[in-house]
C-alpha positions in Angstrom: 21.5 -12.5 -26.0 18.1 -13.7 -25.5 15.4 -13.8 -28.7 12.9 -11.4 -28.3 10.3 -14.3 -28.5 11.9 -15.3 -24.9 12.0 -11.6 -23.6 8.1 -11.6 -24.4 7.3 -14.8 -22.9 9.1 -13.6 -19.7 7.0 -10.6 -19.4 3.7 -12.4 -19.6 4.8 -15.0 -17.3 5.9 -11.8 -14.5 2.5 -10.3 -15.9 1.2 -13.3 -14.1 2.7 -12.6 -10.6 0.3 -11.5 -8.1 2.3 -8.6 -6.2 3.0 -9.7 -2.4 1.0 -8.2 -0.2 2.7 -5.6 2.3 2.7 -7.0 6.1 1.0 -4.8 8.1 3.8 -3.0 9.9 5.1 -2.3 6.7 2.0 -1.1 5.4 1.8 1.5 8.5 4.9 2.7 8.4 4.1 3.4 4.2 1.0 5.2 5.1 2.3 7.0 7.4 5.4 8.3 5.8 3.1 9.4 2.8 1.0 11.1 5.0 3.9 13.1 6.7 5.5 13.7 2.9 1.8 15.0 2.0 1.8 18.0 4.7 -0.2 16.2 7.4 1.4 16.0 11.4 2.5 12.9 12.7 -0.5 13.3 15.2 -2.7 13.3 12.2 -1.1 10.1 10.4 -1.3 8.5 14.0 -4.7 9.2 14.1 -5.8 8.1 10.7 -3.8 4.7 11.2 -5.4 4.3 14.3 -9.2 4.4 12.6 -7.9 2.4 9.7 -7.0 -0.3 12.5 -10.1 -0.2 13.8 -12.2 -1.4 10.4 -14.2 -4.4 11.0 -12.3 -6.7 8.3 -10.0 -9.4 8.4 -7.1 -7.6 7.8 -6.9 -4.1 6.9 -3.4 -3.8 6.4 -3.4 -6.4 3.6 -5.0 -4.1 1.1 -2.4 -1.7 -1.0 -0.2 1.0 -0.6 -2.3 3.3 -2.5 -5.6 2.4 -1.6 -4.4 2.8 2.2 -3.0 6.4 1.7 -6.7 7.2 -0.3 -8.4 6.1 3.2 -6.3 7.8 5.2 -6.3 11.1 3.5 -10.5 10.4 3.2 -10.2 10.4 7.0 -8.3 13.7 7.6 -10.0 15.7 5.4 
């Protein structure tokens, strides 16, 4: 059994981990599930994908999960 001294050094050091970002196809396929889930049409999810695509960054689709579905619903409603 591991000493709770070891336990709590393991969970700051996982702290630490910055979370992977999601690759983009991923990422779509997230967004637009929670979309669809959320009450919106696939043509709906489609279209707020496709203006989240067309942002004038880097890489959109490199931001998170939550912050993606925000936009999108920003964008339908």
């Amino acid at each position: 059994m591991a000493s709770p001294s070891a336990i709590g050094s393991l969970a700051v050091e996982a702290s630490h981990v910055a979370p992977e970002p999601p690759r983009s196809d991923d990422a779509r396929k997230h967004v637009r599930a929670a979309l669809l889930t959320l009450g919106f049409r696939g043509v709906e999810a489609d279209r707020a994908i496709l203006v989240i695509n067309r942002k004038e960054c880097d890489d959109p689709w490199r931001r998170p999960i939550e912050i993606l579905v925000r936009e999108a619903i920003c964008i339908l409603t």
